[in-house]
N, CA, C and O of each residue as an XYZ file, in Angstrom:
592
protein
N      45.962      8.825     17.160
C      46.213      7.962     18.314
C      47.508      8.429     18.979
O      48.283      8.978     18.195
N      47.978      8.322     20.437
C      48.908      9.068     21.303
C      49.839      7.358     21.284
O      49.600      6.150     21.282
N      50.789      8.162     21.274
C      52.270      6.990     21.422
C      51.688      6.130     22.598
O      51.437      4.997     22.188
N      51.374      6.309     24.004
C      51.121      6.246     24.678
C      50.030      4.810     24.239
O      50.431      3.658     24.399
N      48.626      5.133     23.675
C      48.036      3.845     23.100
C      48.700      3.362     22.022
O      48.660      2.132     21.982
N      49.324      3.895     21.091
C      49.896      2.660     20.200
C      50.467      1.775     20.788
O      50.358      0.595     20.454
N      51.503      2.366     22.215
C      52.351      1.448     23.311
C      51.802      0.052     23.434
O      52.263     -1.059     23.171
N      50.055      0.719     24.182
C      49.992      0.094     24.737
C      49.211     -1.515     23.941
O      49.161     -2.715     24.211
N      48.623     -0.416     22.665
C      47.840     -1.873     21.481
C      48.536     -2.967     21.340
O      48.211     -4.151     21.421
N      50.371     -2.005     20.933
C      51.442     -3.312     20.642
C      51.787     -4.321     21.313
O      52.036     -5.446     20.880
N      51.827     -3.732     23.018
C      52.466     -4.872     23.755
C      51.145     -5.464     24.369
O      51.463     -6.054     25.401
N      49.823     -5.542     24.155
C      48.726     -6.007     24.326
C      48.508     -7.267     22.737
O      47.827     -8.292     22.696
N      49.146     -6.809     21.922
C      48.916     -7.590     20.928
C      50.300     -8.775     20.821
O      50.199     -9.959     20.500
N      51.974     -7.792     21.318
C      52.095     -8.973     21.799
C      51.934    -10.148     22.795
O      51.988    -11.300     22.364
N      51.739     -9.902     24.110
C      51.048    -10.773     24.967
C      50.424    -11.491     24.863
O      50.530    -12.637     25.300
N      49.273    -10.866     24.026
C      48.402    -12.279     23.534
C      48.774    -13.168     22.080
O      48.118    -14.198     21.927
N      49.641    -12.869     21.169
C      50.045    -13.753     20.815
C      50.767    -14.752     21.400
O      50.880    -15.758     20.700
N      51.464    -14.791     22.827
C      52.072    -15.688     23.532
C      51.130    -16.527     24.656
O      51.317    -17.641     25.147
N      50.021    -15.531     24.870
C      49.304    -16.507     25.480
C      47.999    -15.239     26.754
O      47.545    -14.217     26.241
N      47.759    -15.469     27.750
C      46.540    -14.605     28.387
C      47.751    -13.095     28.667
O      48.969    -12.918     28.655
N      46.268    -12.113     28.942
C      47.457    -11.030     28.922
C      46.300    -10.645     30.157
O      45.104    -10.885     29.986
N      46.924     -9.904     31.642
C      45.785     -9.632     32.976
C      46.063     -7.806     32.129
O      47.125     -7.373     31.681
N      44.471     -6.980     32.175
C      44.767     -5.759     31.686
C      44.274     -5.103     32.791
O      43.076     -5.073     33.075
N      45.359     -4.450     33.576
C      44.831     -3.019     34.756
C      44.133     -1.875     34.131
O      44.708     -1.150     33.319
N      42.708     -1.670     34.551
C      42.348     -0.399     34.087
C      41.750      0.482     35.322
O      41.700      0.135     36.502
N      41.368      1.551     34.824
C      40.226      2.570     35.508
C      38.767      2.446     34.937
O      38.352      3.018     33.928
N      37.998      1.526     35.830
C      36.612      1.627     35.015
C      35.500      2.556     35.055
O      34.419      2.278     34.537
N      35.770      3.852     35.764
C      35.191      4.842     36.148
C      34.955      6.091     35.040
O      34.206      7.061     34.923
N      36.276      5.335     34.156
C      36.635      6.715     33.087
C      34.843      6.139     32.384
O      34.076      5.216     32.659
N      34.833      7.311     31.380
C      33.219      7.750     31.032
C      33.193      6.894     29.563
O      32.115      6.858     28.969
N      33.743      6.572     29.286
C      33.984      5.592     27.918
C      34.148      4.227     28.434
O      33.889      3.429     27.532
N      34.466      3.658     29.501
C      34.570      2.132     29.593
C      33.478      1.427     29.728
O      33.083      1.503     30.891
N      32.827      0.790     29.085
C      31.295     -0.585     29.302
C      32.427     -1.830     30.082
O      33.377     -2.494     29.666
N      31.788     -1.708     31.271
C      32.245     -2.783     32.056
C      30.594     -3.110     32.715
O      29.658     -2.366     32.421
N      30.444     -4.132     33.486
C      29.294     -4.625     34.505
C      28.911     -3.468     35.246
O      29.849     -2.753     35.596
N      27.959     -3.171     35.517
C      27.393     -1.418     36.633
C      28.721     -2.061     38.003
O      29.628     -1.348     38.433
N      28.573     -2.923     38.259
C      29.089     -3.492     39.861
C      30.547     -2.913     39.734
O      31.018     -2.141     40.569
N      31.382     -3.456     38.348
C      32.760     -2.964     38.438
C      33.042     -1.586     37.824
O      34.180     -1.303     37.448
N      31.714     -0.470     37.688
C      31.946      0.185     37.323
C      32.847      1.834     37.972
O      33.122      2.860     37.349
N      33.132      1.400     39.688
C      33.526      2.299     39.911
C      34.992      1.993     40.541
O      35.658      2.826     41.156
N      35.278      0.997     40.347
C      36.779      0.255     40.277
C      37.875      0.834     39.784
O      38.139      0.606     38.603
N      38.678      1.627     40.492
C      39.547      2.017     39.509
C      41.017      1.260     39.123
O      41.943      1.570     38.375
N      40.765      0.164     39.975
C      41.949     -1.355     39.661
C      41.557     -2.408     39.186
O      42.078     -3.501     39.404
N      40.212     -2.121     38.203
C      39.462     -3.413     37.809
C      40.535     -4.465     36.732
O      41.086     -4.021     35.725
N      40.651     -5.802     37.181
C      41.552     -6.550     36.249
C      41.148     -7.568     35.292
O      40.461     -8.457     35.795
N      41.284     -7.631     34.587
C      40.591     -8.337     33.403
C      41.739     -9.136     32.904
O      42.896     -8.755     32.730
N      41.074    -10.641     32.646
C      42.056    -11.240     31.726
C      41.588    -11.462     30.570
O      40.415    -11.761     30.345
N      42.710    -11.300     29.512
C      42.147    -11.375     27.749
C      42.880    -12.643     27.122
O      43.898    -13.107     27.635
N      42.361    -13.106     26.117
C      42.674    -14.233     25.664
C      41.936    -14.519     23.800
O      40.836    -14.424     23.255
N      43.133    -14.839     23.469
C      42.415    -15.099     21.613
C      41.441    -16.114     21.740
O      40.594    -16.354     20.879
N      41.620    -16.997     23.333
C      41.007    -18.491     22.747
C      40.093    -17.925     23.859
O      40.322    -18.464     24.942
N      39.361    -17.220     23.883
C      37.986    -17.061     24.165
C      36.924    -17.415     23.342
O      36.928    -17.202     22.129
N      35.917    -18.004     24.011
C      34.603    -18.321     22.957
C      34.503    -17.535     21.858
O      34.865    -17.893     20.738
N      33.756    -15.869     22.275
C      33.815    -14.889     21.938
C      34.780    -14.171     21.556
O      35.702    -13.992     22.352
N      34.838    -13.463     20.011
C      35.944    -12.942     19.383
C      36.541    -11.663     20.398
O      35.849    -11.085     21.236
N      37.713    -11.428     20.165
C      38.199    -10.200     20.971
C      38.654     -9.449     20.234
O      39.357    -10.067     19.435
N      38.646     -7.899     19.951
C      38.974     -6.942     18.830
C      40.136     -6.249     19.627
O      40.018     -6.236     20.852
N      41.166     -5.713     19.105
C      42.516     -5.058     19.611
C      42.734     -3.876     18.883
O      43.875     -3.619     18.502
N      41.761     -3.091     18.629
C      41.618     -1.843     17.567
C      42.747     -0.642     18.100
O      43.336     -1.051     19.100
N      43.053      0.315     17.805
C      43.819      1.388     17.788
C      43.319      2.195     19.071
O      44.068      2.490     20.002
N      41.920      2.526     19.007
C      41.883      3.260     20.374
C      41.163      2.080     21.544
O      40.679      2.553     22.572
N      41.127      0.672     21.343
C      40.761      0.114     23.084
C      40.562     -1.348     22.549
O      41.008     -1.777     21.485
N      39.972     -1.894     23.274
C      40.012     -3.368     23.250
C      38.124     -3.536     23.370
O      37.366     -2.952     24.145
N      37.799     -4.555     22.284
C      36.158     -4.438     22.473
C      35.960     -6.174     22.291
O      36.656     -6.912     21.594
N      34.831     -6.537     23.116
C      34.360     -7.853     22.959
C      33.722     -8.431     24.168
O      33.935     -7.867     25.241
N      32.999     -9.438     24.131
C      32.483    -10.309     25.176
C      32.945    -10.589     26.256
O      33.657    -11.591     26.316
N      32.720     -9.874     27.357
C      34.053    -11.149     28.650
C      32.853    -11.473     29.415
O      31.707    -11.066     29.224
N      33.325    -12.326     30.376
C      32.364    -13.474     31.254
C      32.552    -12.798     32.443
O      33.710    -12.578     32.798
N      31.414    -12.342     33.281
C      31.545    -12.035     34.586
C      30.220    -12.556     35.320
O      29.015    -12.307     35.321
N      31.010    -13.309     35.864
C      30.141    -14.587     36.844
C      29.356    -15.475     36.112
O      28.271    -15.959     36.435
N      29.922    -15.621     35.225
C      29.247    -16.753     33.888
C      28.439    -16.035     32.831
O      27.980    -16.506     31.790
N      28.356    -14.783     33.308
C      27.543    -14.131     31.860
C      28.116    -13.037     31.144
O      28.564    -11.980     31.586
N      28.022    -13.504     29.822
C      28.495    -12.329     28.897
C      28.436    -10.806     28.961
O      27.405    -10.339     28.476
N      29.020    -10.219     29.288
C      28.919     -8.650     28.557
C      29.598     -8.017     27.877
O      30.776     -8.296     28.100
N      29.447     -7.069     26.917
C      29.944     -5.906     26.066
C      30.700     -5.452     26.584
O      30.347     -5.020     27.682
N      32.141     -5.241     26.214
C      32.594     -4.583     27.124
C      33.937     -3.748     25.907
O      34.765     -4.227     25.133
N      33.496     -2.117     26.351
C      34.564     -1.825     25.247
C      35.844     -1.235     26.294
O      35.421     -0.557     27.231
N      37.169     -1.399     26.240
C      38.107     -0.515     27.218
C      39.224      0.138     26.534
O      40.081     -0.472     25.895
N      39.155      1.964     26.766
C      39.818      2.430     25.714
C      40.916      2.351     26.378
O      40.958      2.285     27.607
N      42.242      2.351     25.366
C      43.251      2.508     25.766
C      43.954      3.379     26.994
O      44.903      3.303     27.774
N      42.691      4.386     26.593
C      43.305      5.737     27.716
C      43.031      5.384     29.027
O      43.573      5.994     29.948
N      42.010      4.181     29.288
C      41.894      3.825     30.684
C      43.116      2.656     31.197
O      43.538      2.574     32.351
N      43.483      1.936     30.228
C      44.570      0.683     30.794
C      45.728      1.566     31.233
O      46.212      2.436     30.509
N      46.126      1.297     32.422
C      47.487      1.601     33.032
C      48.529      0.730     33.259
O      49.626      1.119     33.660
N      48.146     -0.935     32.930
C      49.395     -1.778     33.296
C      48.460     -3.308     32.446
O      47.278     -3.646     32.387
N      49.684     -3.844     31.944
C      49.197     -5.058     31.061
C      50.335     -6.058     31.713
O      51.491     -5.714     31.958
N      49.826     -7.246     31.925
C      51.002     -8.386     32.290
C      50.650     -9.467     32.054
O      49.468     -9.692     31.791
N      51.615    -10.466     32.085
C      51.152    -11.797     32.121
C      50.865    -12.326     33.430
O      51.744    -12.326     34.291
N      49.582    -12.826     33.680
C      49.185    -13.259     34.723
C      50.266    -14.565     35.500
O      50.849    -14.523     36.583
N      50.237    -15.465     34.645
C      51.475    -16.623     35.502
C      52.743    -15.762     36.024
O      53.093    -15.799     37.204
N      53.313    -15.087     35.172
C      54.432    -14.807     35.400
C      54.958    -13.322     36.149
O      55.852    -13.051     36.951
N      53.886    -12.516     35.424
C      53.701    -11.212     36.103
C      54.898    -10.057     35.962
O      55.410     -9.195     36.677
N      55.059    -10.678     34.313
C      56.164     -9.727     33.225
C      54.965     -9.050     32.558
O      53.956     -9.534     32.045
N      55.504     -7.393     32.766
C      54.608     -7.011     31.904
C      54.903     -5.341     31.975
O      55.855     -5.087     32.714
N      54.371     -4.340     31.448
C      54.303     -3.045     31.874
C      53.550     -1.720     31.967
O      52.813     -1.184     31.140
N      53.928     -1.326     33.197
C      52.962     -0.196     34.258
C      53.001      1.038     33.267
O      54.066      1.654     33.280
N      51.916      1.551     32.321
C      51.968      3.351     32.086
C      51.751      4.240     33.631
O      50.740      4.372     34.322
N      53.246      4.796     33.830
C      52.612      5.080     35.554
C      51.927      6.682     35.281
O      51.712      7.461     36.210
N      51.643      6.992     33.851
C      51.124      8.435     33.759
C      49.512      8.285     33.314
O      48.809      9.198     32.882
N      49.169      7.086     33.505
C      47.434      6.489     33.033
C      47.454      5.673     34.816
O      46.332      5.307     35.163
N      48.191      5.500     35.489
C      47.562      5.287     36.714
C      47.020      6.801     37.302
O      47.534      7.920     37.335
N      45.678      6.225     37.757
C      44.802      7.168     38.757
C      45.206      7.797     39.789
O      45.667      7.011     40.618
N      45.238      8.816     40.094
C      45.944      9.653     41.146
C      45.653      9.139     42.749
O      46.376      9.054     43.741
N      44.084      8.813     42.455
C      43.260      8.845     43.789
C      43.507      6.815     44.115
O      43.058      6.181     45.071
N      44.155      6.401     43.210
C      44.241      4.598     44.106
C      44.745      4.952     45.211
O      45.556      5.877     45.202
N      44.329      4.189     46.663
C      44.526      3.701     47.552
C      45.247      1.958     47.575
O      44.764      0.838     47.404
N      46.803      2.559     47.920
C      47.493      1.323     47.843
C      47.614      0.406     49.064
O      48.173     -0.686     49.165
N      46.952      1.128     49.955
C      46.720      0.502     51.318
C      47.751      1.293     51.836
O      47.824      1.282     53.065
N      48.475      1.898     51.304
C      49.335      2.445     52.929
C      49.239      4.049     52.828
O      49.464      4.702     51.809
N      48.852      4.570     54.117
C      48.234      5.844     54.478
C      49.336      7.394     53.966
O      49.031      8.579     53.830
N      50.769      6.595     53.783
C      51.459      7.389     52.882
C      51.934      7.465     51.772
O      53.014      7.922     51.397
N      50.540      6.692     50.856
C      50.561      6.513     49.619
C      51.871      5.891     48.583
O      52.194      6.262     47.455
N      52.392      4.933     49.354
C      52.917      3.815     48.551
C      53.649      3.519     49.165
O      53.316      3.761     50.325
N      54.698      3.025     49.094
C      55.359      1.803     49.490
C      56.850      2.242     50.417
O      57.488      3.184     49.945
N      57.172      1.852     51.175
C      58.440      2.264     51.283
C      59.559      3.015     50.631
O      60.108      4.081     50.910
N      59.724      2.171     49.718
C      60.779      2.157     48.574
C      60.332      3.584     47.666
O      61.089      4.061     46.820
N      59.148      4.097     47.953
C      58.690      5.021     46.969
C      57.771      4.748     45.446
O      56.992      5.447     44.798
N      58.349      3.294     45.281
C      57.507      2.542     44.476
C      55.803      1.841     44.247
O      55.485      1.072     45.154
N      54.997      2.000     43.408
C      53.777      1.382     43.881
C      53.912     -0.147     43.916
O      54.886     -0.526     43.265
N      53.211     -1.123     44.491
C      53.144     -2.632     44.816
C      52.742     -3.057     43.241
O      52.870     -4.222     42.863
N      52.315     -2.146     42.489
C      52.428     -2.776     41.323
C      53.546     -2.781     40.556
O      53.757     -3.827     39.943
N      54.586     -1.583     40.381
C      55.517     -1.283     39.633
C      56.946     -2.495     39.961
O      57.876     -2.900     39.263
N      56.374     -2.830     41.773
C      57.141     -3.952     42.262
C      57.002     -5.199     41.875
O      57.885     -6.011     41.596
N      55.371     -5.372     41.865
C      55.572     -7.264     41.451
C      55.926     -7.496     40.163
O      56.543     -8.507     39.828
N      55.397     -6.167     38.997
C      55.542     -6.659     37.980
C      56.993     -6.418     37.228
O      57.582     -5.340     37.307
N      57.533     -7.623     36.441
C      59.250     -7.113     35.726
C      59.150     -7.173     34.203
O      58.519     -7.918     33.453
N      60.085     -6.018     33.964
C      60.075     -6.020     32.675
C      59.856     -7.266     31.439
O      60.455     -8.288     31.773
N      59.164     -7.392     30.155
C      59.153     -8.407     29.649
C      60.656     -8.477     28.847
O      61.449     -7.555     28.656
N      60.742     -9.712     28.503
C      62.047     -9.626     27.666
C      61.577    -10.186     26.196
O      60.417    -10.477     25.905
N      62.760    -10.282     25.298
C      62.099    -10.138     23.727
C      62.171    -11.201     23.190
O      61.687    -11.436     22.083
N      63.035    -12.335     24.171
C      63.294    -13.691     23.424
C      62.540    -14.388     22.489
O      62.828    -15.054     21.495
N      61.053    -13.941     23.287
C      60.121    -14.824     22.616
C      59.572    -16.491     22.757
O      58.532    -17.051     22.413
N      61.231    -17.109     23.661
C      60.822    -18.166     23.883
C      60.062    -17.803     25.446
O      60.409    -16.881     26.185
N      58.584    -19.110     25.799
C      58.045    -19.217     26.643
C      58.981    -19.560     28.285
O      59.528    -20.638     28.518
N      58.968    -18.349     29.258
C      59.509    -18.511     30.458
C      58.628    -19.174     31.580
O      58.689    -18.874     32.772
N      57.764    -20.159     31.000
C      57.034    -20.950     32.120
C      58.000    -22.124     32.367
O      58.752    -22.670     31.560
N      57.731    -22.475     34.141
C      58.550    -23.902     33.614
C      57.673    -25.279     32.906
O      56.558    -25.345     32.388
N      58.562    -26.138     33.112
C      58.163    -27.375     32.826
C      57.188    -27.670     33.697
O      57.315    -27.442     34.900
N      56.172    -28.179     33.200
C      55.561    -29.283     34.379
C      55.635    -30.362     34.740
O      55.695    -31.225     33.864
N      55.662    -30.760     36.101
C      56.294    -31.872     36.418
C      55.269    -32.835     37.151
O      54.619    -32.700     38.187
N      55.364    -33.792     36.280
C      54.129    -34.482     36.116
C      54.284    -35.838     36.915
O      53.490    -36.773     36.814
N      55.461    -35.827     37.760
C      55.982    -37.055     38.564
C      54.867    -37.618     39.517
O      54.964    -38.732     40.034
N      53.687    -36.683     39.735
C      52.603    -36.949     41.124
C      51.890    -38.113     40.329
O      51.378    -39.044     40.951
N      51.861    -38.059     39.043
C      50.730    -38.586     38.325
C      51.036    -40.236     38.208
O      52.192    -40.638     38.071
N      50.183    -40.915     38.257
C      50.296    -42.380     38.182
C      49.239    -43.012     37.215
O      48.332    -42.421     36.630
N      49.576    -44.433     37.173
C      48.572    -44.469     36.129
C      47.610    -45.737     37.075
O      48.086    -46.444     37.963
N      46.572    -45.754     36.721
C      45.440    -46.324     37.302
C      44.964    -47.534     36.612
O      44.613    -47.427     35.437
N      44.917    -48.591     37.166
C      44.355    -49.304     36.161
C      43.045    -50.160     36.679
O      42.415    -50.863     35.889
């Protein structure tokens, strides 16, 4: 296995011990079982979760198990070598392999990225930190009344 997927097993395994983890891949590569529809996606995003119905496996070379697309199950195995960026969806801490992003994405701008030189992904998403404690806020539950 390449440093590169162990990277990416670990911080996929931590994520989801804290809670959903959104996984950026290329579903075009010749090893990914995704739906035929998202199969030529090369920004297809997936969210993973322990508390899925269906068990989810986090093996050494990819991630294998059931996900729901449009209410129905499929197989779906995704090797490591296709994920290029893992984050947390609420928060959108997480991190970009920018040497497993696809050469050929179209980021929408005709001189291939961003001003800054940066891709719009490397921008929204920020480094995670190690605390461990949860950076969501509170919810504030002041709207709520009680009914009687």
């Amino acid at each position: 296995m390449t440093q590169d997927n162990k990277d990416k097993q670990d911080f996929l395994n931590e994520m989801l011990s804290k809670g959903d983890a959104m996984v950026c891949l290329d579903a075009r590569q010749p090893d990914v079982e995704v739906p035929k529809a998202h199969k030529t996606n090369p920004m297809l995003n997936l969210v993973i979760s322990l508390n899925f119905r269906r068990p989810i496996d986090v093996l050494e070379d990819g991630i294998y198990g059931s996900l729901s697309f449009g209410g129905r199950p499929h197989k779906c195995v995704i090797p490591f070598t296709s994920v290029w960026a893992i984050y947390e969806p609420d928060s959108q801490k997480g991190q970009v392999w920018e040497a497993s992003i696809p050469e050929d994405i179209d980021w929408g701008n005709p001189e291939g990225g961003t001003p800054s030189g940066e891709t719009p992904v490397k921008q929204s998403l920020r480094s995670v930190t190690g605390s461990g404690k949860s950076d969501k806020p509170k919810r504030d539950r002041s709207h709520l009344r009680v009914i009687k």
